[in-house]
PyMOL commands that place a pseudoatom at each C-alpha (Angstrom):
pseudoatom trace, name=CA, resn=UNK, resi=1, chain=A, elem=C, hetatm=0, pos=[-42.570, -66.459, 180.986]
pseudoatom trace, name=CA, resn=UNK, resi=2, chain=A, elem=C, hetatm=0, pos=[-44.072, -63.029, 181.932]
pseudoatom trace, name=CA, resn=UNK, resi=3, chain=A, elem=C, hetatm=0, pos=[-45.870, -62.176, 184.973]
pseudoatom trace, name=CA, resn=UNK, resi=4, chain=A, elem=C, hetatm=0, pos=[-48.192, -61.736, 187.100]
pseudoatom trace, name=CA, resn=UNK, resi=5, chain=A, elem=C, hetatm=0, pos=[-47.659, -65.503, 187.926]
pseudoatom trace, name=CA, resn=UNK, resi=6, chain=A, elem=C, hetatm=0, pos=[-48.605, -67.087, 191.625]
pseudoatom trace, name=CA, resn=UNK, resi=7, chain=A, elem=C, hetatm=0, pos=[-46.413, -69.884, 192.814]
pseudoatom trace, name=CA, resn=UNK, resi=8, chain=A, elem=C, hetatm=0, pos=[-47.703, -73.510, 191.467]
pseudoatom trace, name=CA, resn=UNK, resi=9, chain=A, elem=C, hetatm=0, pos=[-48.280, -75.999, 193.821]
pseudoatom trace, name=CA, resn=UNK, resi=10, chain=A, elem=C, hetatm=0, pos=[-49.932, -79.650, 193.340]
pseudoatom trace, name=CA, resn=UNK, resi=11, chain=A, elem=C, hetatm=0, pos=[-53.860, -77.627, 193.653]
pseudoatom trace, name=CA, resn=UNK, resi=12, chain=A, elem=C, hetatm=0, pos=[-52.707, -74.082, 192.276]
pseudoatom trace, name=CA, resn=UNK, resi=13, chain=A, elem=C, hetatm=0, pos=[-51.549, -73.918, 188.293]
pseudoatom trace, name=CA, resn=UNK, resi=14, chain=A, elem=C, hetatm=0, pos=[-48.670, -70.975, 188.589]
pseudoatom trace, name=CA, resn=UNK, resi=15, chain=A, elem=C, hetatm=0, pos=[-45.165, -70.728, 187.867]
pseudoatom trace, name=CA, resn=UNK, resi=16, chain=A, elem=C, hetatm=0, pos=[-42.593, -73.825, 188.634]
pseudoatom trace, name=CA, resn=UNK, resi=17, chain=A, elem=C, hetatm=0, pos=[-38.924, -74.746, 187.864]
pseudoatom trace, name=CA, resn=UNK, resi=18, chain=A, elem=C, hetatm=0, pos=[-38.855, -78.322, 187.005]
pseudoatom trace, name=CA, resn=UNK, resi=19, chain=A, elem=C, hetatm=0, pos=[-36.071, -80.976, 186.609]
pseudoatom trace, name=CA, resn=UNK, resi=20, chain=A, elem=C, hetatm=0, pos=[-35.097, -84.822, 187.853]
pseudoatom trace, name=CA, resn=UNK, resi=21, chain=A, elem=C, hetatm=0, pos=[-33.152, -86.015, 190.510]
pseudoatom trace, name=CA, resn=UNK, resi=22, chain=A, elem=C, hetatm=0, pos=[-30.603, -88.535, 190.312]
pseudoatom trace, name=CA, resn=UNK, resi=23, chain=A, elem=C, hetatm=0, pos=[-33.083, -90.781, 190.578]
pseudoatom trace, name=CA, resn=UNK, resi=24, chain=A, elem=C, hetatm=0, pos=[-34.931, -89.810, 187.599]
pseudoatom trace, name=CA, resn=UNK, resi=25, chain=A, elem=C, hetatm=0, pos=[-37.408, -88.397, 190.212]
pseudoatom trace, name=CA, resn=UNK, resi=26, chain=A, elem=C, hetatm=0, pos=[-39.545, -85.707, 188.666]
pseudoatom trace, name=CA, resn=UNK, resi=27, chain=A, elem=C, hetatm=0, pos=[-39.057, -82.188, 191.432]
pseudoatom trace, name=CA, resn=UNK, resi=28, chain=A, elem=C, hetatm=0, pos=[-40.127, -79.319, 190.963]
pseudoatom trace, name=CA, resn=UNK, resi=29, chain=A, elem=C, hetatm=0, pos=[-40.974, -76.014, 192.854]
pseudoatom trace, name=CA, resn=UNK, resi=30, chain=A, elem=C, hetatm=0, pos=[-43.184, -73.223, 192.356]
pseudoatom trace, name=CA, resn=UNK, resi=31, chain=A, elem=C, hetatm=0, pos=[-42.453, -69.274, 193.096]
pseudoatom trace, name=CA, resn=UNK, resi=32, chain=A, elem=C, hetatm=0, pos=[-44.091, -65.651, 192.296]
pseudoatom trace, name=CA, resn=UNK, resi=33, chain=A, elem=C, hetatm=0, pos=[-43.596, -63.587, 189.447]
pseudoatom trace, name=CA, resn=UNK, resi=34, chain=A, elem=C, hetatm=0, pos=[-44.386, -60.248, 189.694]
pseudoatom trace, name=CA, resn=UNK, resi=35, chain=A, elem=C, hetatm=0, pos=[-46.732, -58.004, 187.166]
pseudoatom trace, name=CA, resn=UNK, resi=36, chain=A, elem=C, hetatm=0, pos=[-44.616, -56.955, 183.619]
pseudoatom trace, name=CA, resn=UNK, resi=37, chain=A, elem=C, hetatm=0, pos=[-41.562, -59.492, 184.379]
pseudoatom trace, name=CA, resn=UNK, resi=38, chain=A, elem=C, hetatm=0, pos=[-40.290, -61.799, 182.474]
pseudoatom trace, name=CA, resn=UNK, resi=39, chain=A, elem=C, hetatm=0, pos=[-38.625, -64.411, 183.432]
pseudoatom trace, name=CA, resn=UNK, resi=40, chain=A, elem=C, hetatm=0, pos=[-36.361, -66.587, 180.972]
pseudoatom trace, name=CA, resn=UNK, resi=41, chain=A, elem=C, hetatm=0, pos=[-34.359, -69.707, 182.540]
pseudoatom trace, name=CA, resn=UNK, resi=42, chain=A, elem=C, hetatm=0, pos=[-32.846, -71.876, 180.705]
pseudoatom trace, name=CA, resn=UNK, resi=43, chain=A, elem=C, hetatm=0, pos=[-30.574, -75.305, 181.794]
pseudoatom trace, name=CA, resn=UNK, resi=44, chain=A, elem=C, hetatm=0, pos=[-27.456, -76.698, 179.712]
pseudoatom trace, name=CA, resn=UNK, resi=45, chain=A, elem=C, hetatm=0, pos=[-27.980, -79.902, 177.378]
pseudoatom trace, name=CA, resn=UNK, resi=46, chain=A, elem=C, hetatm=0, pos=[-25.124, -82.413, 178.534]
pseudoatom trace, name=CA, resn=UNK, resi=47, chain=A, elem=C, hetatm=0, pos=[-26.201, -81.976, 182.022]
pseudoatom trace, name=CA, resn=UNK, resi=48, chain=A, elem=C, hetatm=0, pos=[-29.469, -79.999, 182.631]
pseudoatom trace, name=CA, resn=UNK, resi=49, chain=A, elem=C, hetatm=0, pos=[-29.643, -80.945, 186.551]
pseudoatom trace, name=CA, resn=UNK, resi=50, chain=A, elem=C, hetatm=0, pos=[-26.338, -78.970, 187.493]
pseudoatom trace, name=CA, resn=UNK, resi=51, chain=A, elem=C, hetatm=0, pos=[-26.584, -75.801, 185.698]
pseudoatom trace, name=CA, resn=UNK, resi=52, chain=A, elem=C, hetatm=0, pos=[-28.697, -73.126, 184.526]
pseudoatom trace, name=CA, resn=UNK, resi=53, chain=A, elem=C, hetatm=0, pos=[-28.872, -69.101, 183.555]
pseudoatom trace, name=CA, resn=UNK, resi=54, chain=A, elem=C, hetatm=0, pos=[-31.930, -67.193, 184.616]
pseudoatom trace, name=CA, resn=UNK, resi=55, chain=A, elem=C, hetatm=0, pos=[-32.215, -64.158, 183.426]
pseudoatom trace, name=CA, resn=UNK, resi=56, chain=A, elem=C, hetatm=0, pos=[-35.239, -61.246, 184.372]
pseudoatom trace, name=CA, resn=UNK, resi=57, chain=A, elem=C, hetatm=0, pos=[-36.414, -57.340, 183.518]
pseudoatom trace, name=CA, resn=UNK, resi=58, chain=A, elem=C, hetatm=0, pos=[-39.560, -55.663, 184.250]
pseudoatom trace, name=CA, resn=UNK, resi=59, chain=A, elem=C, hetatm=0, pos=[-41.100, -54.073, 181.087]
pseudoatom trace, name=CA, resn=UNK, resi=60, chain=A, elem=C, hetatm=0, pos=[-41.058, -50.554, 182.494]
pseudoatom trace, name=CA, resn=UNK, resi=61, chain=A, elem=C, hetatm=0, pos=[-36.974, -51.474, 183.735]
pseudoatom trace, name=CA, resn=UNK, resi=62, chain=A, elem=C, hetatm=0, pos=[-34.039, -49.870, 182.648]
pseudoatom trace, name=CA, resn=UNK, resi=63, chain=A, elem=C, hetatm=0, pos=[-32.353, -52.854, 184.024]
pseudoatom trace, name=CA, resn=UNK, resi=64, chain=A, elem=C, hetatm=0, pos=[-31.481, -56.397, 183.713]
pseudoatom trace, name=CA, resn=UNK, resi=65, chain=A, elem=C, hetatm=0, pos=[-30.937, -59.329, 186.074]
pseudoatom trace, name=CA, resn=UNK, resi=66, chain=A, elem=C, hetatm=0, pos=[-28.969, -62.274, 185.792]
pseudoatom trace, name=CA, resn=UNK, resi=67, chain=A, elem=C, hetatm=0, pos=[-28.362, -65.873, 187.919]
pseudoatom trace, name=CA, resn=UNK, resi=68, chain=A, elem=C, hetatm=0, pos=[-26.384, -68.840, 187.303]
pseudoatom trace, name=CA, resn=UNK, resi=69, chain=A, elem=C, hetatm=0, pos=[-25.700, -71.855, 188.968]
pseudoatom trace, name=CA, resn=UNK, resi=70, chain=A, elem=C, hetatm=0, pos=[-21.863, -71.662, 189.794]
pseudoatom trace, name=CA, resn=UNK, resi=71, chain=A, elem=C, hetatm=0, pos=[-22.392, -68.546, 191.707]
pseudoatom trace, name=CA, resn=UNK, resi=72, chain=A, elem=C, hetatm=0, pos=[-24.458, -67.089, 194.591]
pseudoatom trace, name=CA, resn=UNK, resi=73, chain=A, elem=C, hetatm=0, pos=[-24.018, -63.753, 192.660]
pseudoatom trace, name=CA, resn=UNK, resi=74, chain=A, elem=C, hetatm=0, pos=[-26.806, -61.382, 191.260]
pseudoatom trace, name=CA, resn=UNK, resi=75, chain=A, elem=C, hetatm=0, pos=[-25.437, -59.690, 188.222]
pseudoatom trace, name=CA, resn=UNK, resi=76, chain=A, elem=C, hetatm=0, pos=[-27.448, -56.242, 187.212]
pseudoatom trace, name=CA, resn=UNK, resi=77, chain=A, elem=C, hetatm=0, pos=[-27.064, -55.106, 183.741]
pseudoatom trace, name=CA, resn=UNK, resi=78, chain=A, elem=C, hetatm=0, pos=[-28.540, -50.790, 182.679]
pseudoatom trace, name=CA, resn=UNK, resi=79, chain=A, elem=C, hetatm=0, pos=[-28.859, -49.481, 179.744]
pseudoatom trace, name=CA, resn=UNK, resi=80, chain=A, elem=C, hetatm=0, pos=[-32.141, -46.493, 179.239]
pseudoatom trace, name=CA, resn=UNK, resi=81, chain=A, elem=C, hetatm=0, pos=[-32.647, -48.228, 175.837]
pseudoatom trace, name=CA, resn=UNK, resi=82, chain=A, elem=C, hetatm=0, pos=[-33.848, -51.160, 177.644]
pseudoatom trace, name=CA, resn=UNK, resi=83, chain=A, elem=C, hetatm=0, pos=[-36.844, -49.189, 179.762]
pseudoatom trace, name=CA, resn=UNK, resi=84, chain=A, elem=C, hetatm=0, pos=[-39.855, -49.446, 178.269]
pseudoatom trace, name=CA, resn=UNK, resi=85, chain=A, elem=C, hetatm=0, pos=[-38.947, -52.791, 176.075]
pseudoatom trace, name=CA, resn=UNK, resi=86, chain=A, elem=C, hetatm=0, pos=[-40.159, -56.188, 176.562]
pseudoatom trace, name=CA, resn=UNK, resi=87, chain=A, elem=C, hetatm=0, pos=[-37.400, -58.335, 177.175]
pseudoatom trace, name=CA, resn=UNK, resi=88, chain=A, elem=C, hetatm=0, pos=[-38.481, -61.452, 175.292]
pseudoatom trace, name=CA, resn=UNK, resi=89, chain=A, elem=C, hetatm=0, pos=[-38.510, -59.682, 171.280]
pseudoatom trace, name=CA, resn=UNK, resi=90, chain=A, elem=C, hetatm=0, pos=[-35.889, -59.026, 168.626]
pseudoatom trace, name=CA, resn=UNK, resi=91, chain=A, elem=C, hetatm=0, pos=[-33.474, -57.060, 169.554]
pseudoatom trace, name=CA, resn=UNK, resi=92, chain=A, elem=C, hetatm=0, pos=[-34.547, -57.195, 173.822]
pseudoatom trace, name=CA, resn=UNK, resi=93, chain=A, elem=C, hetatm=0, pos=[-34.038, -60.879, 173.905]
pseudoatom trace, name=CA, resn=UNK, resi=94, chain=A, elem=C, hetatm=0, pos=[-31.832, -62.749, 176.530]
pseudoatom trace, name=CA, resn=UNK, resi=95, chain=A, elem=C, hetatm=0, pos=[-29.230, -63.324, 173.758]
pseudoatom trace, name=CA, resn=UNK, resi=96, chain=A, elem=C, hetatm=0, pos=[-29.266, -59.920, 172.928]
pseudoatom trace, name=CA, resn=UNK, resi=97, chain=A, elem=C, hetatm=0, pos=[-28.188, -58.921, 176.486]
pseudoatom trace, name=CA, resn=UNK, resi=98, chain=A, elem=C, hetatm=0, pos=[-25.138, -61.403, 176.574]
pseudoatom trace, name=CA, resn=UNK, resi=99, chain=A, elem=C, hetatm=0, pos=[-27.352, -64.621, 178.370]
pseudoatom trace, name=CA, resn=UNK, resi=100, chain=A, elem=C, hetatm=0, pos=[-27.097, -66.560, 175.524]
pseudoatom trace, name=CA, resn=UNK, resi=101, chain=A, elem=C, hetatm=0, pos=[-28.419, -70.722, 176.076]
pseudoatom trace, name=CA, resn=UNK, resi=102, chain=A, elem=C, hetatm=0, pos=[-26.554, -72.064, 174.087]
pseudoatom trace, name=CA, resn=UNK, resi=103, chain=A, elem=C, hetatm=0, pos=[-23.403, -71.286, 175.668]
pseudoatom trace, name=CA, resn=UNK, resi=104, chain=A, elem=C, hetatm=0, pos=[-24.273, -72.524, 179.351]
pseudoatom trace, name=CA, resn=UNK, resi=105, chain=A, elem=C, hetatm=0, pos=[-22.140, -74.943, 180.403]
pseudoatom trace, name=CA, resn=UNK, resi=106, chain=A, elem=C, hetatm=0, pos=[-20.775, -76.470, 183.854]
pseudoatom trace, name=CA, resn=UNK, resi=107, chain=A, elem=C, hetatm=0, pos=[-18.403, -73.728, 184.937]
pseudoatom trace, name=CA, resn=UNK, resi=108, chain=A, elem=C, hetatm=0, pos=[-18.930, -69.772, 185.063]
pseudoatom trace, name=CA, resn=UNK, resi=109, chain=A, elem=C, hetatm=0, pos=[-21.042, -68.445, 181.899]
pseudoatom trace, name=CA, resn=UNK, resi=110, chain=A, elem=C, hetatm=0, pos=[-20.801, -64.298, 182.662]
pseudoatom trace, name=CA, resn=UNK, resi=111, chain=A, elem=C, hetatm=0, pos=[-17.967, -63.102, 184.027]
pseudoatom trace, name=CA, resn=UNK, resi=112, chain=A, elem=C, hetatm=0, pos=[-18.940, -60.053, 186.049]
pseudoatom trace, name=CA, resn=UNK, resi=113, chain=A, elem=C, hetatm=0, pos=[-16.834, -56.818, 185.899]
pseudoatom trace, name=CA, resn=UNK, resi=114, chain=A, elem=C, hetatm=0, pos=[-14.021, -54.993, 184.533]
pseudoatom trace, name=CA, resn=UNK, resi=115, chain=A, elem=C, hetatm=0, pos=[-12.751, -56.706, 181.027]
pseudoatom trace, name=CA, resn=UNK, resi=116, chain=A, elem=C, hetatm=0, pos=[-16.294, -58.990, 182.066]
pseudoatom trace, name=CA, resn=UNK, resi=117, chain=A, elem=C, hetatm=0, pos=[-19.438, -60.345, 179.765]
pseudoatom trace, name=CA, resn=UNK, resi=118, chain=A, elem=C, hetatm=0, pos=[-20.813, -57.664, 177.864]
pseudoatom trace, name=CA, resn=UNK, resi=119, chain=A, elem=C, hetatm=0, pos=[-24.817, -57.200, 178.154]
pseudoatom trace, name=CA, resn=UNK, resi=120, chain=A, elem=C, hetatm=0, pos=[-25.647, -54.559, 175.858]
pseudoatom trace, name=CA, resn=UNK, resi=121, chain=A, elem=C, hetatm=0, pos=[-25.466, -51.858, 178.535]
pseudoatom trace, name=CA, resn=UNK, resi=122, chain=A, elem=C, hetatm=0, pos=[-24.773, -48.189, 178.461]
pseudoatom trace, name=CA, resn=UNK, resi=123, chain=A, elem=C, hetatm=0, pos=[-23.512, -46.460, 181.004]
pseudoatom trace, name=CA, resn=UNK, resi=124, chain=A, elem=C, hetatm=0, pos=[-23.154, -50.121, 182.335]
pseudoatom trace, name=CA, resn=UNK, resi=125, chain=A, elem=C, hetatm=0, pos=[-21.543, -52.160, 179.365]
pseudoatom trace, name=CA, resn=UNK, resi=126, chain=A, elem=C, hetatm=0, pos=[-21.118, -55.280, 181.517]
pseudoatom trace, name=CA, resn=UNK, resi=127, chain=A, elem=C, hetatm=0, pos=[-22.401, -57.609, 184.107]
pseudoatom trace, name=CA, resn=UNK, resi=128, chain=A, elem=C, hetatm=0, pos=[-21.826, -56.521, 187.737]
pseudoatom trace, name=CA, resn=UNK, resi=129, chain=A, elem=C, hetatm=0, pos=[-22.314, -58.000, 190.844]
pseudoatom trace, name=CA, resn=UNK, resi=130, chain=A, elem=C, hetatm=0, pos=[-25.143, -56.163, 193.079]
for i in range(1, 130): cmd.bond("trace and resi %d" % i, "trace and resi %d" % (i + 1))
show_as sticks, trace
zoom trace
């Protein structure tokens, strides 16, 4: 999704992460999203309720930002080729950058740091923590 987006709630149509509880109990909460963001989250198939990758750059950005569910972490990603792009097209996608869906599973996806998940960076050729 790309922004500007308010937060949803049950009167306001906005942005919202959704999922079930254990349950099977529909949850789901809303949040902000700024001007020229995008935003691109994404849960694993076998169990979509205890991971997920998020993944977000401002159009204008030179960099990227990336969250997962086994860590607290917030991995930034630079490269100057990326300022100026959208990050949702061809070669600017999520995949492109090393987030790739279909390889989330329960356990750490990108491996921050020295000998770490490559993003597509340059000077910064990896994910690193903030």
């Amino acid at each position: 999704m790309r922004g500007a987006l308010t937060a949803a709630t049950d009167t306001v149509d906005g942005a919202f992460f959704e999922g079930t509880d254990a349950a099977t109990n529909v949850r789901a909460v809303g949040f902000g999203l700024s001007n020229n963001v995008t935003l691109q989250a994404d849960s694993g198939t076998a169990d979509p309720a205890s991971t997920y990758n998020m993944i977000a750059k401002h159009s204008a950005g030179n960099r990227l930002f990336f969250s997962e569910a086994e860590s607290t972490a917030i991995l930034v990603c630079e490269n100057q080729l990326f300022a100026g792009e959208p990050m949702d097209t061809g070669t600017n996608s999520a995949a492109a950058y090393g987030a790739v869906s279909a390889t989330i599973t329960t356990g750490q996806d990108v491996i921050p740091g020295a000998g770490g998940t490559a993003c597509g960076g340059a000077p910064v050729a990896e994910w690193n923590a903030m």
